[in-house]
C-alpha positions in Angstrom: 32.7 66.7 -23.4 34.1 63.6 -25.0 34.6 61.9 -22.0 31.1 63.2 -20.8 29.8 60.8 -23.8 32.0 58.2 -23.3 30.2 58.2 -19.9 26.8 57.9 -20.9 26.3 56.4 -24.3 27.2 52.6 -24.6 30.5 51.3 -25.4 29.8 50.0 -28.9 28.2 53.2 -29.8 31.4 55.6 -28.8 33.7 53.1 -30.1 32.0 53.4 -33.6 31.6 57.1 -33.4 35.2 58.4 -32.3 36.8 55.7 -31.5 40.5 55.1 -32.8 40.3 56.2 -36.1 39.4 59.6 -35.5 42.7 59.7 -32.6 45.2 58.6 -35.6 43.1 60.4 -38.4 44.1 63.7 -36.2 47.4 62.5 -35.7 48.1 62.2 -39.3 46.6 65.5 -39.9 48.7 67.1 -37.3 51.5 65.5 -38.6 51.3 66.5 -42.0 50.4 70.2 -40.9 54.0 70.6 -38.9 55.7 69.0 -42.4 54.0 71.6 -44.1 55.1 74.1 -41.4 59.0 73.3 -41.8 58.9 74.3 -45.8 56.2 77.1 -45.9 55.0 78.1 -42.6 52.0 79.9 -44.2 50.6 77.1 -45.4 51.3 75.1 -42.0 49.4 77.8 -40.1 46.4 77.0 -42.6 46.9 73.7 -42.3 46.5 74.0 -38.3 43.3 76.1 -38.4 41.7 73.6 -40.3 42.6 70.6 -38.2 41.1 73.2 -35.4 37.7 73.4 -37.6 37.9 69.6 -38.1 38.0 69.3 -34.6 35.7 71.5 -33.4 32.7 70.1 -35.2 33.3 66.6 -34.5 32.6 67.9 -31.1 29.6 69.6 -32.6 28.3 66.5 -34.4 29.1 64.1 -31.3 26.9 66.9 -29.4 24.0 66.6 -31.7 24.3 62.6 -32.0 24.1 62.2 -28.3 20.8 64.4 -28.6 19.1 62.7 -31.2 19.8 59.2 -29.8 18.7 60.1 -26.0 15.3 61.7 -27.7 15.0 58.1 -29.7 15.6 56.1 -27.1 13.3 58.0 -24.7 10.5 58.2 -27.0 11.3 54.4 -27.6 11.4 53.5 -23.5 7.8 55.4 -23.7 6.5 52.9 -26.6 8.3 49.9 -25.2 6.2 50.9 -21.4 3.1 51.6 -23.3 2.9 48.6 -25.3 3.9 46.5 -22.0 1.6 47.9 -19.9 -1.0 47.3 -23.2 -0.1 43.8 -23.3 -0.3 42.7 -19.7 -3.5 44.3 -19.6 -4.5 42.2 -22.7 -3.2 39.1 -22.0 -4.8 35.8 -22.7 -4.2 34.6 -18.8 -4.3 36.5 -15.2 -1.5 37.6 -13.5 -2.0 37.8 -9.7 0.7 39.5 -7.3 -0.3 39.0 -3.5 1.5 39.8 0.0 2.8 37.4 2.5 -0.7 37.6 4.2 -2.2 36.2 0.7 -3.7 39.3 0.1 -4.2 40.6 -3.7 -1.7 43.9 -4.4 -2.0 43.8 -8.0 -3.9 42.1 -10.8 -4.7 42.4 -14.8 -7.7 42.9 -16.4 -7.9 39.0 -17.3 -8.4 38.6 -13.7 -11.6 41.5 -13.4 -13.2 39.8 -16.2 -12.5 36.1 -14.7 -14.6 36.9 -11.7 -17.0 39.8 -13.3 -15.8 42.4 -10.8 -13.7 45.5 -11.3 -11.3 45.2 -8.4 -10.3 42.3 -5.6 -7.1 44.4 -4.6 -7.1 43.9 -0.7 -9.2 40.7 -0.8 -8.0 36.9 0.7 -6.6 34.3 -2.0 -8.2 31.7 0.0 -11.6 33.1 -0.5 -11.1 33.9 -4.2 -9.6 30.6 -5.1 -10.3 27.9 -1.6 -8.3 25.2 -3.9 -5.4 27.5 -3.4 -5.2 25.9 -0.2 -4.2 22.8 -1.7 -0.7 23.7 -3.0 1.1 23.5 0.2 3.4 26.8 -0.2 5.3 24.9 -3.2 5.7 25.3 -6.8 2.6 23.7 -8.6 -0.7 24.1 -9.8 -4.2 23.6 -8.7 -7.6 23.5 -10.5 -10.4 25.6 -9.8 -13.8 25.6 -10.9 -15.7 29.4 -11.2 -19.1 29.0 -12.9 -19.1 26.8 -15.7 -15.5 27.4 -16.4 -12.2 25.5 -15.3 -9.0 27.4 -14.4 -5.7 26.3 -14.0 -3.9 28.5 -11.0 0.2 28.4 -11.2 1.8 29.7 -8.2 5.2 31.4 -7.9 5.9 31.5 -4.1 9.3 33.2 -4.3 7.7 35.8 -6.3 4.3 35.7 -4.8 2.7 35.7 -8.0 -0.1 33.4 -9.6 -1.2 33.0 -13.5 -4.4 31.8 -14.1 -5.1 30.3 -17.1 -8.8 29.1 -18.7 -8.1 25.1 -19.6 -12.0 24.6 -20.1 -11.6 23.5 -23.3 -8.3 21.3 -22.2 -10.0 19.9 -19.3 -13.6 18.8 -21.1 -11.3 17.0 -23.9 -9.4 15.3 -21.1 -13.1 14.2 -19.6 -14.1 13.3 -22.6 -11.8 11.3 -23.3 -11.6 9.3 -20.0 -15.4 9.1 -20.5 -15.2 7.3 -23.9 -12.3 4.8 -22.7 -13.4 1.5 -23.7 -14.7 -0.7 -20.7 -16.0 -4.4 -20.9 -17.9 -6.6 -19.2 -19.1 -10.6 -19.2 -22.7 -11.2 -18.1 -23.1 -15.1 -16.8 -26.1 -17.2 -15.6 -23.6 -18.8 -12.9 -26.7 -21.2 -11.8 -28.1 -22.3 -15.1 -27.7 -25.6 -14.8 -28.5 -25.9 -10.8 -31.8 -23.8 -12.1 -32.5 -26.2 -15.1 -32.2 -29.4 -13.2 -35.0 -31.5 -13.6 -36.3 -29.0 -16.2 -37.8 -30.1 -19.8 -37.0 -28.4 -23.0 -40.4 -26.4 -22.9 -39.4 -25.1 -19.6 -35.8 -24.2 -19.9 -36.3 -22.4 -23.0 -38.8 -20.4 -21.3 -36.9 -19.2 -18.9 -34.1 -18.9 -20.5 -36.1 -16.2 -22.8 -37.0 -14.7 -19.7 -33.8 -14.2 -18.6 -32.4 -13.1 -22.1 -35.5 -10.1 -22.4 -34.7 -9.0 -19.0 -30.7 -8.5 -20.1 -31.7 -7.5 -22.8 -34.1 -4.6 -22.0 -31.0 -4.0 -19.1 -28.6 -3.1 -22.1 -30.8 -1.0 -24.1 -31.8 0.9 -20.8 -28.2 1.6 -20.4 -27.4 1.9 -24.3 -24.9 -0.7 -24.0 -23.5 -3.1 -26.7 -24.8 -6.8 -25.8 -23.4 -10.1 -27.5 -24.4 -13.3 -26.6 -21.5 -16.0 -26.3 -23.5 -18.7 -25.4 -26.5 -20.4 -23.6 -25.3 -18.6 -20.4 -22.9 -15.9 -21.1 -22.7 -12.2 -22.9 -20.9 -9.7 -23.7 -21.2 -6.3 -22.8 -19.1 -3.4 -24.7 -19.6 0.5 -23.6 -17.7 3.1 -22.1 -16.1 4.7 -18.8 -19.2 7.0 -18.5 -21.8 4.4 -18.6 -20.2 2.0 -16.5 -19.9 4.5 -14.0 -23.7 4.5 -14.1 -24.2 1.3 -13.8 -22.3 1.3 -10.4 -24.2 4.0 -9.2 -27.6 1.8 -10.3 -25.8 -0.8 -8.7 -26.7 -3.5 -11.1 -30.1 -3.5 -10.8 -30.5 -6.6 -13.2 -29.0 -8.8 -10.7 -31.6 -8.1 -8.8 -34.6 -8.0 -11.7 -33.4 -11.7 -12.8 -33.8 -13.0 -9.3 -36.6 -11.9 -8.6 -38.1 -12.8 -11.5 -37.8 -16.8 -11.3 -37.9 -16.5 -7.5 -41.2 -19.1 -8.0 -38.4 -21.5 -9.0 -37.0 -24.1 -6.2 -33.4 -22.3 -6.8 -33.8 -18.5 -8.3 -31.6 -17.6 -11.2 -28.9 -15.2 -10.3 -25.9 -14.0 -12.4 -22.5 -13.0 -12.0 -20.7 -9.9 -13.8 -17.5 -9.0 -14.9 -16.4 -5.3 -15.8 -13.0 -3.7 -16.4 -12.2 -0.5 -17.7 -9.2 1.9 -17.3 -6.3 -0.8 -18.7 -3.3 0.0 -21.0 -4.7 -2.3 -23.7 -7.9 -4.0 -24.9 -6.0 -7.6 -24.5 -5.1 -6.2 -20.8 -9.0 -5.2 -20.2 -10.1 -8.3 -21.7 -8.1 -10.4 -19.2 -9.2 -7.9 -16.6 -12.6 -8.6 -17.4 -11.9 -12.3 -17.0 -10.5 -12.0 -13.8 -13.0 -9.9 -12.3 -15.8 -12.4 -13.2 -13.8 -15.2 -11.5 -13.8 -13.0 -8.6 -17.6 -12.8 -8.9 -17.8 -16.6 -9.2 -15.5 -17.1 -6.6 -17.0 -14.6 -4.0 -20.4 -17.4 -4.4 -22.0 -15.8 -7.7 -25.2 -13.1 -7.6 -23.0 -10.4 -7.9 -20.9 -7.6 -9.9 -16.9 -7.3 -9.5 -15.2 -4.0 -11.4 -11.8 -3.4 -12.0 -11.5 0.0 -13.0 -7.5 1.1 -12.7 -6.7 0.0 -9.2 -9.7 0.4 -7.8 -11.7 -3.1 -7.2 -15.4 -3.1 -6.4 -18.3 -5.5 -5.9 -22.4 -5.0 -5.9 -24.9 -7.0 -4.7 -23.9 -10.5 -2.9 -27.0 -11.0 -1.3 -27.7 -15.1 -2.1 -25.7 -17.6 -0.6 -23.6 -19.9 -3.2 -25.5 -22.6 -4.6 -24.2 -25.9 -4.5 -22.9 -27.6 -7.4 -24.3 -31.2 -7.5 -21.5 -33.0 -9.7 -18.3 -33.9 -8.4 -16.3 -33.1 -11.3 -14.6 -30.5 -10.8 -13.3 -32.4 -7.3 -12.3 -35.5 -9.2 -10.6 -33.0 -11.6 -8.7 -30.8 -9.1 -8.0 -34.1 -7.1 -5.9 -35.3 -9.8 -4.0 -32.4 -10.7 -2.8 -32.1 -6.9 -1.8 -36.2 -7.0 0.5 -35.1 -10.2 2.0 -32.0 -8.1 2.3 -33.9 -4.8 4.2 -36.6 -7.3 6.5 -34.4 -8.4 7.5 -32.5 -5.5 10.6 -33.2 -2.7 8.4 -32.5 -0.5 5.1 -30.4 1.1 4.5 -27.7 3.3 0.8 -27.0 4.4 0.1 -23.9 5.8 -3.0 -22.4 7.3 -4.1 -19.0 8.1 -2.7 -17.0 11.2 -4.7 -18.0 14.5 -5.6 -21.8 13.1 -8.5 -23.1 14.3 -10.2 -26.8 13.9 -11.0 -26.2 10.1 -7.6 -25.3 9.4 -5.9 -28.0 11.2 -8.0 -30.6 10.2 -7.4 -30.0 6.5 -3.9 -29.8 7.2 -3.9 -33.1 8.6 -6.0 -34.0 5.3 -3.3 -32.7 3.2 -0.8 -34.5 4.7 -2.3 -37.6 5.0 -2.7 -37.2 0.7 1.3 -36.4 0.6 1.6 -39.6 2.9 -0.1 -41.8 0.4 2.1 -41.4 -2.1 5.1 -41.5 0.4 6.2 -37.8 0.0 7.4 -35.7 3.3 4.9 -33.6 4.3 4.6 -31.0 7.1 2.4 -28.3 8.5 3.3 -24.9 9.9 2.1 -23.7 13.3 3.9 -21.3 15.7 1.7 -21.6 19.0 -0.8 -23.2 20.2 -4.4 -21.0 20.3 -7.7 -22.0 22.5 -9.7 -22.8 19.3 -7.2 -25.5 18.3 -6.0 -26.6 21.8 -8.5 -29.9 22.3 -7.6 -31.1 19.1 -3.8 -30.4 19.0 -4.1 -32.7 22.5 -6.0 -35.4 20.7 -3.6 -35.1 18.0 -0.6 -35.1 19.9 -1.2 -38.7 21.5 -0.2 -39.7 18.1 3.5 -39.6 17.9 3.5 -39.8 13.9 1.6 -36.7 13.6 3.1 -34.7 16.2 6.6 -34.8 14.4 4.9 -33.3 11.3 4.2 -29.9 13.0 6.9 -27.3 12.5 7.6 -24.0 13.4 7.8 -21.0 10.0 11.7 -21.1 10.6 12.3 -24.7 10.4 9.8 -24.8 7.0 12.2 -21.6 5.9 14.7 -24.2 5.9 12.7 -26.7 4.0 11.9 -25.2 1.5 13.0 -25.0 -2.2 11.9 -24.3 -5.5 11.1 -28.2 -5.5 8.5 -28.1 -2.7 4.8 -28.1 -2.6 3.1 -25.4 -0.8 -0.7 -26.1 0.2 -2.5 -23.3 1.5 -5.6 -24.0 2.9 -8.7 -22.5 4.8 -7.2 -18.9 3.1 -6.6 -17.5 -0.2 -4.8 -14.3 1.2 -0.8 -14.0 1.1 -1.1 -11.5 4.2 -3.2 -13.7 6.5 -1.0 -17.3 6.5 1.6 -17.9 9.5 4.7 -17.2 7.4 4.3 -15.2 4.3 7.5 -15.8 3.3 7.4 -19.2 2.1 5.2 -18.4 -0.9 8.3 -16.3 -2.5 10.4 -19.4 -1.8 8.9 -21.7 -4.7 6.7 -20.8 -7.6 4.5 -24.5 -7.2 1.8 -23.5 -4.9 -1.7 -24.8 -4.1 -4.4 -23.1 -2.3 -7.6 -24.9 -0.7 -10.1 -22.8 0.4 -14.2 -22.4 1.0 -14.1 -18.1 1.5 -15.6 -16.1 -0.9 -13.0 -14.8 -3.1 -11.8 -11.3 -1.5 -9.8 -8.6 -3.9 -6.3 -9.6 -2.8 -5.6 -13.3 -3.7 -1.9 -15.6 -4.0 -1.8 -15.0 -7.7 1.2 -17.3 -8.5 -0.8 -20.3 -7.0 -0.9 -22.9 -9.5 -3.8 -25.0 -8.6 -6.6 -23.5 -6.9 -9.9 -24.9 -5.7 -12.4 -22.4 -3.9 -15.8 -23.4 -3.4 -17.7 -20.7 -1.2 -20.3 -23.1 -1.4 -19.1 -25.8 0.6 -18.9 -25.4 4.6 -15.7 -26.3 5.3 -12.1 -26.5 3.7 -12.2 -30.1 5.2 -15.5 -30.8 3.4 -13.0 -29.8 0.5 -9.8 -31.9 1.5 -12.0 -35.0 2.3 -13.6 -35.2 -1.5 -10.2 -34.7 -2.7 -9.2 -37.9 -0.8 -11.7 -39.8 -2.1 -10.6 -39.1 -5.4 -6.9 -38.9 -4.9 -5.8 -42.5 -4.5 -7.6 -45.5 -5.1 -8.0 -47.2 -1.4 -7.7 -44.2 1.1 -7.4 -45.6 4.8 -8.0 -42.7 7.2 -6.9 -43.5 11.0 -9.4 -42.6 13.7 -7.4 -39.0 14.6 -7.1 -38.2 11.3 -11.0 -38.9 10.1 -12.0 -37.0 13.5 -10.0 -34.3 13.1 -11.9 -33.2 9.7 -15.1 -33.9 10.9 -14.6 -31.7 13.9 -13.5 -29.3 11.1 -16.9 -29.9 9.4 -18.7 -29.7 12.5 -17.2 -26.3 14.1 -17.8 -24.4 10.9 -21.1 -25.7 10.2 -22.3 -25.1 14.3 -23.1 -28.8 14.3 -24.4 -29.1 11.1 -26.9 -26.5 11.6 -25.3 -23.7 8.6 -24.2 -23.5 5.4 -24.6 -27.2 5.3 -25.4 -29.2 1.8 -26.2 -32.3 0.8 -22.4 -32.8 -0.1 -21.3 -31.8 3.5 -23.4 -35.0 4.7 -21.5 -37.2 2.1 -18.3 -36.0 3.5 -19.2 -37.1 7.0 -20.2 -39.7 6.1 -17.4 -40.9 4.5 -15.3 -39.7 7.7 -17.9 -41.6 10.1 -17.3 -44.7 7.8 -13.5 -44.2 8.7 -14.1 -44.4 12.0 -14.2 -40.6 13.0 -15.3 -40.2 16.7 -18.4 -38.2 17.1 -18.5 -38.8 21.1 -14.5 -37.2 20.9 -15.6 -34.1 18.8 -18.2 -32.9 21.8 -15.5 -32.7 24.2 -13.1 -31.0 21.8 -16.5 -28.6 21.8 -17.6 -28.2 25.4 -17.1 -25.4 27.0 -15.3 -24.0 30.1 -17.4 -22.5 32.5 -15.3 -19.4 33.3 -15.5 -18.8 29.5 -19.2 -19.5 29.4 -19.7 -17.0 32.2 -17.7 -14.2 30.1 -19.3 -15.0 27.2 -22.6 -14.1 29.1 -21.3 -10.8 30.0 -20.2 -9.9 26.2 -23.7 -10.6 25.6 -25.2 -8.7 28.4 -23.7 -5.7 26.2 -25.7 -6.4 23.1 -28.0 -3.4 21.4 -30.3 -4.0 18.8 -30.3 -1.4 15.8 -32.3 -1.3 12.4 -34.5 -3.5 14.5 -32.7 -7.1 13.8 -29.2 -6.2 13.9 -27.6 -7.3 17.7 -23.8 -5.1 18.3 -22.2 -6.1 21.2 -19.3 -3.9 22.5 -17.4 -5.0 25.4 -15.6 -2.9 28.0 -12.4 -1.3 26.9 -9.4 -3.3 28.3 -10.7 -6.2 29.0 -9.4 -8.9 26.5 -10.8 -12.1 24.9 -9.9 -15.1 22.4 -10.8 -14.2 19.1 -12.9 -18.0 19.6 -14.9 -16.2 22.8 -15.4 -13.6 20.3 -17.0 -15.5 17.3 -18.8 -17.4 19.9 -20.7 -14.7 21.4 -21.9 -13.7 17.8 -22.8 -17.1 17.1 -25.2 -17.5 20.2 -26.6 -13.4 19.5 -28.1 -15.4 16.3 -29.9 -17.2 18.4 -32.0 -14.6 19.8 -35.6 -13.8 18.9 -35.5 -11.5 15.6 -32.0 -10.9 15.9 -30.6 -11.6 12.0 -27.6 -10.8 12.0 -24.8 -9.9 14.9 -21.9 -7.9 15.7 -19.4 -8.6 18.4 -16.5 -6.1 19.0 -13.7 -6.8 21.4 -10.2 -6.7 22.6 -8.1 -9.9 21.3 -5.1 -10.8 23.5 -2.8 -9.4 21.0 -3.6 -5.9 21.4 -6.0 -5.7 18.3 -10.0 -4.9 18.4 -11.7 -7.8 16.9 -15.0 -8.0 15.7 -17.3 -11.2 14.3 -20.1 -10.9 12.3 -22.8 -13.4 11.8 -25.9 -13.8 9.8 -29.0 -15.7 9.2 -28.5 -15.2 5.4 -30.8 -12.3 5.1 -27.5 -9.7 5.2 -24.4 -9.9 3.6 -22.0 -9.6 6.6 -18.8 -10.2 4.1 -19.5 -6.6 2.6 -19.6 -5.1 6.2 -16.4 -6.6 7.0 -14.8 -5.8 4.1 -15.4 -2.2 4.0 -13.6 -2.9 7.7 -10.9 -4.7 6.3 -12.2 -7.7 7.0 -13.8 -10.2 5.0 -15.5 -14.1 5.1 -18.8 -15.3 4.1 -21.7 -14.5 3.4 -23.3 -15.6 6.8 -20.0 -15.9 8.8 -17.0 -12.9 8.7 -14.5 -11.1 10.5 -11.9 -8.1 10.7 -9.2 -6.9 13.2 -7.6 -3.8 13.4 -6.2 -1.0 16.0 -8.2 1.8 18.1 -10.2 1.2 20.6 -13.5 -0.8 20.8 -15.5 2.4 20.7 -14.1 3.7 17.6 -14.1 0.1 16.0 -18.2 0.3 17.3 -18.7 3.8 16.0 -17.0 2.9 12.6 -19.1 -0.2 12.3 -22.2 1.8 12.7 -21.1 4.3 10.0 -20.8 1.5 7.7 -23.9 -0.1 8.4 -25.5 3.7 7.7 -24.0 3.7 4.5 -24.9 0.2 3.4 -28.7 1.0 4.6 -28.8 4.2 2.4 -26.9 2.7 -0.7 -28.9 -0.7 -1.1 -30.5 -1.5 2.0 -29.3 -4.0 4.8 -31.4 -7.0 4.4 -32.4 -8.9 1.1 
């Protein structure tokens, strides 16, 4: 019976109850009973038959200890079960236990009330909870939404088992407090003084008070906090929830201020600045900053956010004004004389796939190191149609020749002593040799784009002016400033002017009053007008293909010209910006699309405008990017997909704001 117990009953338990002490206590009984025995064997025989009794109910009382602890464990396995199955039932989150087909077996009441039905036994996980389909068959959770409430769904795939917990509350805190994050913003009148010109005090105070009522009313629309800095420049303090409004309004007071002094000779138009989503208010101060220099530098009339990562920009739809003082050239032409100065010696680098605007204020550039005896060079790996004339003009100079090297040899050039000049491009990813700019931290870029979202941001010395036609309209001011008595040779003067003149179509776009100064200066230096016209005419065989790009052309939203060619046939990238150049010359057409097959393998595509649309968005929602009148992008696929994107983007631009100004 003993060992029956032993058996069944824990260790600890049989141990305590007749464990070794009872062994030796009968031991010592039994002993003593046989002592007794050997000197009065009556007494010994008593002795025995109560050792016997002893015995005999410790078997009794193990009996009835084995009974009363098996009925108090059972009825305590009972309780235990009861309250489990109580608790499960009650819990405070769902418990979910599904098949390998994703089919519900089992669920707890948590789960009935969830959905306000009594059973989903036998029903799909994927049509109870589609966000399940998110997970991926690994450990995680997922969030999905049933009425007005959020749940959180844990999954157990080992155990095929979900929990479901309510985070409501947890989840309209954590929106809330995204929501109230601090974002900030500069307002500028980036025209005030172009606008005022010629103004009296009457009359600029007037519309200044116009202006200042309209962003005024703006901010109170939007229940924004509004500061005035100074005569042409606020600031705006509010939230992550209102700022997300605004983008969806899309700044509507950029267009309300220029409409409102369009009877002025130049309308007012201002540029904003918003960041939000930074680790610190000195952080989103400085984000602020930046993006409004991004506004400024993409030509003005328009809003650049920062929020997190993510850049945007609204509105664009006025071409930069041109700044009448030659200040800021004088200025910026001085600085570069102090870094060319200092440096061993300068690389200039274009863009990938140079063309005449490139080159020429290359030469430019390295005519300015030359002045002040420096060595100077400028990259190029290849030779491309665009540039060929001039590169053969430019070659019967021997001098000039020698200063063209290849990216490995200006690898080898290059130290932390060496001036970089960047010019006709502000991005890292679209110059012939990337590398260089990691090689020294003294880098200059020269450029006339509109500022896009990625930019060389160790550059120390920039000058971007989207509203001048050319980087050699740029690199010939700064000559006129950088040295006292500038003597340009007749190769050198022509080359920028044929710079001038390809970007500007023979004077005939984006040209100012400043562009004329520039070639004139160049003319003075004996620049050959009769020279650039042959660099210009055109081959006949490329004539005739540029007709049959054409021939493809469509007209959509009833002044917009897309021209697709045939897939695998390839052109230059320069037959391709061609072709959109001479759509634009077509009756109504105002602006134009041409997509194609560059010789590299890529699908290219150049966009042109009259100035009523704002190519530059289009392409960069491709990629892409450029001017307001004159862009580009390349990328892979075929033509057709690159055509079928390009309409989907024009769709979307139509239905957000509208194509045309």
């Amino acid at each position: 019976m003993i060992t029956g117990a032993n058996e069944e009953m824990p260790k600890f338990l049989v141990k305590r109850w007749h464990g070794m002490h009872h062994l030796w206590g009968f031991v010592l009984m039994i002993s003593f009973t046989v002592t007794l025995a050997w000197y009065e064997w009556l007494l010994g025989l008593l002795g025995l038959v109560l050792t016997g009794a002893v015995g005999v109910y410790s078997v009794l009382a193990e009996r009835a200890f084995r009974r009363d602890l098996k009925m108090y464990l059972g009825t305590l396995s009972y309780r235990v079960k009861k309250a489990g199955s109580e608790v499960i039932s009650d819990l405070p989150f769902g418990i979910i236990l599904y098949n390998e087909d994703k089919m519900v077996e089992w669920h707890n009441a948590f789960v009935t009330n969830m959905l306000e039905r009594d059973s989903v036994v036998g029903e799909s996980l994927m049509e109870l909870f589609p966000t399940l389909s998110q997970a991926k068959d690994r450990e995680g959770t997922v969030e999905a939404t049933i009425g007005d409430l959020v749940y959180e769904l844990s999954f157990r795939f080992d155990e095929r088992l979900v929990y479901v917990r309510d985070i409501t509350q947890r989840w309209q805190l954590a929106k809330r407090y995204e929501d109230e994050k601090l974002a900030l913003g500069i307002v500028m009148m980036d025209n005030l003084e172009e606008v005022t010109q010629g103004m009296d005090d009457q009359q600029r105070s007037t519309l200044l008070s116009k202006a200042t009522t309209e962003i005024t009313e703006w901010a109170n629309k939007f229940h924004v906090y509004l500061k005035r800095l100074n005569s042409d420049r606020y600031l705006i303090i509010t939230d992550q929830k209102t700022l997300k409004q605004l983008e969806l309004s899309r700044f509507v007071i950029l267009d309300e201020v220029r409409e409102m002094t369009t009877e002025n000779k130049i309308p007012m138009t201002l540029s904003i600045g918003f960041a939000a989503g930074a680790e610190s208010i000195g952080e989103l101060g400085q984000w602020a900053q930046m993006s409004l220099d991004i506004a400024l530098g993409r030509g003005g009339d328009q809003a650049a956010v920062k929020c997190g990562q993510r850049q945007s920009f609204y509105g664009g739809k006025s071409n930069a004004v041109e700044k009448r003082t030659r200040v800021r050239a004088r200025v910026v032409a001085h600085a570069l004389r102090d870094l060319i100065r200092e440096s061993d010696n300068i690389i200039i680098m274009g863009h990938k796939m140079p063309d005449m605007d490139a080159i020429g204020a290359a030469v430019g550039v390295l005519k300015a190191a030359q002045l002040f005896n420096k060595e100077a060079y400028i990259v190029l790996e290849g030779i491309n149609p665009a540039i060929q004339k001039m590169m053969e003009m430019l070659k019967e100079d021997e001098r000039l020749v020698k200063r063209f090297i290849t990216p490995d040899q200006a690898m080898g050039l290059t130290d932390s002593g060496s001036l970089i000049v960047v010019v006709d491009t502000h991005k890292a990813s679209m110059v012939k040799e990337p590398k260089l700019l990691t090689q020294t931290e003294r880098i200059v870029v020269v450029d006339h784009h509109r500022r896009g979202e990625e930019f060389i941001a160790n550059s120390i010395l920039v000058y971007m002016e989207p509203y001048a036609s050319s980087t050699c309209e740029l690199v010939t001011e700064l000559l006129q400033y950088i040295h006292d008595r500038v003597m340009l040779d007749v190769r050198e003067s022509t080359a920028l002017l044929a710079g001038i003149t390809m970007d500007t179509k023979s004077f005939s776009l984006r040209t100012g009053s400043r562009t004329f100064e520039a070639a004139s200066f160049l003319r003075r230096n004996g620049a050959d007008s009769m020279l650039i016209q042959r660099m210009l005419k055109e081959d006949l065989a490329e004539y005739i293909k540029k007709a049959e790009m054409i021939k493809q052309a469509e007209i959509v939203y009833e002044h917009i010209a897309i021209a697709v060619t045939e897939q695998g046939r390839q052109y230059s990238q320069l037959l391709i910006a061609q072709s959109a150049d001479t759509l634009l010359n077509m009756t109504d057409v105002l602006a134009s699309f041409v997509i194609g097959e560059r010789q590299d393998g890529l699908i290219g595509i150049s966009a042109r405008s009259l100035g009523h649309m704002n190519v530059q968005v289009v392409m960069e929602r491709m990629g892409g990017g450029g001017h307001l009148t004159n862009a580009a992008s390349q990328m892979e696929g075929t033509v057709a997909e690159v055509a079928q994107r390009l309409k989907q983007v024009l769709q979307d631009i139509e239905e957000e704001e509208g194509l045309f100004e």
